[in-house]
N, C-alpha and C positions, 0 to 999 in steps of 0.2 A: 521174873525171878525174885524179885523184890517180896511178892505178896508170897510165896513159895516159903521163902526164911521167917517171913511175920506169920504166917498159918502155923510153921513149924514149932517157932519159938512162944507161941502163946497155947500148944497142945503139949509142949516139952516132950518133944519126940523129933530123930535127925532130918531133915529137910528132901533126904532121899526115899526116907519110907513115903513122906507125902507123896514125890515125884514116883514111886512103884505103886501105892495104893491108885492113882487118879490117872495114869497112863493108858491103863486099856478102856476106859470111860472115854478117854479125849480121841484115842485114833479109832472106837465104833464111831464118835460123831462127826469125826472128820470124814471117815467113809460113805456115813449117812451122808453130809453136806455135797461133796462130792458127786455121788449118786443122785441125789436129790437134785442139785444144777444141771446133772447131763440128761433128764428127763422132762424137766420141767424149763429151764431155756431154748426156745427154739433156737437154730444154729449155731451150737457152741461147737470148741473147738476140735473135737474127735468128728463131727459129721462132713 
């Protein structure tokens, strides 16, 4: 959260716009990552 207020305050823009611009970036890669572990580890935990 730290780097969230520093990204903010050195663009002079509220710390929330950051957190709404970069939000749906992080949970496609989160889904990617996800995805990607339950393919590519053989016996992970859903199998």
């Amino acid at each position: 959260s730290g780097v969230v207020v520093a990204v903010a305050g050195m663009a002079k823009i509220s710390p929330f716009e950051v957190v709404k611009r970069t939000s749906v970036p992080v949970l496609v890669g989160l889904l990617v990552v996800i995805v990607a572990t339950e393919i590519l580890v053989p016996g992970s935990a859903l199998h």
